[in-house]
C-alpha positions in Angstrom: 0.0 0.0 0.0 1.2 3.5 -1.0 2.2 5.9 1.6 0.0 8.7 2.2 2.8 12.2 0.7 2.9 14.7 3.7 4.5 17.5 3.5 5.0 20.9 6.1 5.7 24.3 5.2 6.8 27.3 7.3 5.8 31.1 6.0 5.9 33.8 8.2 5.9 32.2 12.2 8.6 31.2 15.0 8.8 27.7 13.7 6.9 26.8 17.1 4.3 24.7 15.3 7.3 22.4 13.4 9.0 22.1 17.0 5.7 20.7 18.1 5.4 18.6 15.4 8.8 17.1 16.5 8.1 17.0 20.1 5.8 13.9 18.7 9.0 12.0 19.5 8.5 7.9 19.0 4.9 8.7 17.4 6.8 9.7 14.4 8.5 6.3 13.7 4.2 5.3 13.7 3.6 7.9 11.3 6.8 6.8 9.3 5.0 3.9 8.4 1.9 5.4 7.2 3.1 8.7 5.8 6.2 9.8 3.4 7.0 13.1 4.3 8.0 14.6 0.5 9.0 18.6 1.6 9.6 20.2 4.7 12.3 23.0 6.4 13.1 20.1 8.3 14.8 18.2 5.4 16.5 19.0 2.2 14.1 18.9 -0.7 14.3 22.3 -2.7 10.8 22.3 -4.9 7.2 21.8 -3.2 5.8 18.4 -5.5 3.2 17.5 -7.1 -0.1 15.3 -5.7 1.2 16.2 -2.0 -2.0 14.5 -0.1 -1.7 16.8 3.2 0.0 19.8 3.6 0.2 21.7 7.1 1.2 25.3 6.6 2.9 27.1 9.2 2.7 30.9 9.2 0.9 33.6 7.5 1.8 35.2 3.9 4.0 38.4 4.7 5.8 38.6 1.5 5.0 37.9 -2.6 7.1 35.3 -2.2 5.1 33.6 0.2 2.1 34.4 -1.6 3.2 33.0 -4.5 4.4 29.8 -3.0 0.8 29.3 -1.0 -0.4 29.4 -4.4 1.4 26.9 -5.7 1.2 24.7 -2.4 -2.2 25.2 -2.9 -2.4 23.8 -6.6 -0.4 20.7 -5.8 -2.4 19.8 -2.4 -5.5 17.4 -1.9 -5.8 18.8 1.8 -4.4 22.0 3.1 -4.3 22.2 6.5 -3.6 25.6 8.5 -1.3 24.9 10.8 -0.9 27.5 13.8 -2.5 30.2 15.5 0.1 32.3 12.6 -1.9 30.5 9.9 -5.1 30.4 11.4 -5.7 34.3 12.1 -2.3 35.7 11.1 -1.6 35.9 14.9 1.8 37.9 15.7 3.0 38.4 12.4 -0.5 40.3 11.7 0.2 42.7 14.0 1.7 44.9 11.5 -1.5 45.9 9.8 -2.6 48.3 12.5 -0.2 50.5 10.5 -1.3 52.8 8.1 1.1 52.9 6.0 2.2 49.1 6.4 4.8 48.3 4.5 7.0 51.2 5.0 6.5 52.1 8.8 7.1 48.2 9.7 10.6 49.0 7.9 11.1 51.8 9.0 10.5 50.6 12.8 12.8 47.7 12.3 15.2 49.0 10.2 15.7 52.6 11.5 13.9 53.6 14.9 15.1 50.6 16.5 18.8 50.1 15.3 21.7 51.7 17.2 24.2 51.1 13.9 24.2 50.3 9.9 20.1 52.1 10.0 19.1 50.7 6.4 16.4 48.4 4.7 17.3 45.1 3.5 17.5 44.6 -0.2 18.0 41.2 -0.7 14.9 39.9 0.9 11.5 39.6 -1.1 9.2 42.7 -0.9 6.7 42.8 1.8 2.8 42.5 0.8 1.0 45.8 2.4 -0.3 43.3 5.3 0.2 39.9 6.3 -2.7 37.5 5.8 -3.8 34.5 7.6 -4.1 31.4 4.9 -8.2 31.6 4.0 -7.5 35.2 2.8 -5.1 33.7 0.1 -6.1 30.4 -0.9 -8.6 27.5 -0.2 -8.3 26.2 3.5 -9.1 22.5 3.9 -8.8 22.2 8.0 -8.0 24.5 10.9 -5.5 23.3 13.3 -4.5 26.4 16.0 -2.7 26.5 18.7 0.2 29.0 19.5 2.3 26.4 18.7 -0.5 23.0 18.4 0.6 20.5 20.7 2.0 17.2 19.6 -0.5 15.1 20.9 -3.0 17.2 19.2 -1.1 17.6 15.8 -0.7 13.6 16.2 -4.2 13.5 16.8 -5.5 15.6 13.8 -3.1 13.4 11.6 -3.9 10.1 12.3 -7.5 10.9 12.5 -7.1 12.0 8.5 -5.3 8.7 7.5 -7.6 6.6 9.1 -10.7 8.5 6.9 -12.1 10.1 9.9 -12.8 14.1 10.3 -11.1 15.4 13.1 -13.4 16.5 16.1 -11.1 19.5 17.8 -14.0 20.5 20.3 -12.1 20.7 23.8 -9.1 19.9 22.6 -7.2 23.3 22.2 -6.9 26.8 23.2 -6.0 30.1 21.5 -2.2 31.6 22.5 
């Protein structure tokens, strides 16, 4: 039997949600045998694939190039599943909308304001989008895992209810932050 394709993705977040899904510890040699895990930060495969079966996204889209790689995530996903407070309801990294002018006094907060030396913007890093966005504002949203980060029985949880066919049932089984 083929090996259900997983694959994680971190956008704009801590990383908090990808620790937890490590702190699964000796679950994850169970989910080896049930899952292939095809991308992820947390090994060395360059291009999102195609037909990925479930993809947890991590983070909210802060930058085109984010956008443009939910997009494409989304296009080569059966079941996108925000994962995170972050990709849930943009969380921390949404803060930066209260700004009027979003894009440049975020920069110019980080960049100028609070730097004692070298005050300039970065240039090699992909332009900002005027505010950051929780997942459903981008693309189709499958499931909602939050949690600031999920915990690892509850990630472990969520997963194995979707192999074994099952919708997950998250009533009482998180909180917000």
């Amino acid at each position: 039997m083929a090996k259900v394709k997983v694959a994680t993705v971190w956008l704009s977040g801590c990383s908090g949600c990808h620790m937890s899904f490590l702190d699964q510890d000796e679950k994850i040699i169970e989910l080896a045998e049930k899952i292939e895990l095809v991308y992820s930060p947390i090994v060395d495969i360059k291009d999102f694939p195609e037909n990925v079966d479930i993809t947890f996204v991590e983070g909210a889209v802060a930058n085109e190039e984010q956008l443009h790689q939910l997009k494409t995530i989304r296009e080569r996903t059966k079941l996108l599943i925000a994962f995170g407070d972050c990709a849930v309801t943009g969380n921390v990294v949404a803060l930066r909308n209260m700004f009027q002018d979003s894009v440049k006094e975020v920069l110019e907060r980080a960049y100028v304001e609070n730097v004692d030396h070298s005050k300039q913007y970065p240039t090699q890093v992909p332009k900002l989008l005027e505010n950051a966005h929780p997942l459903h504002e981008v693309v189709k949203v499958d499931f909602y895992l939050p949690g600031c980060p999920p915990s690892a029985e509850l990630i472990n949880y969520v997963l194995n209810e979707i192999l074994d066919g099952r919708k997950p049932s998250l009533e009482g089984r998180f909180k917000f932050g």
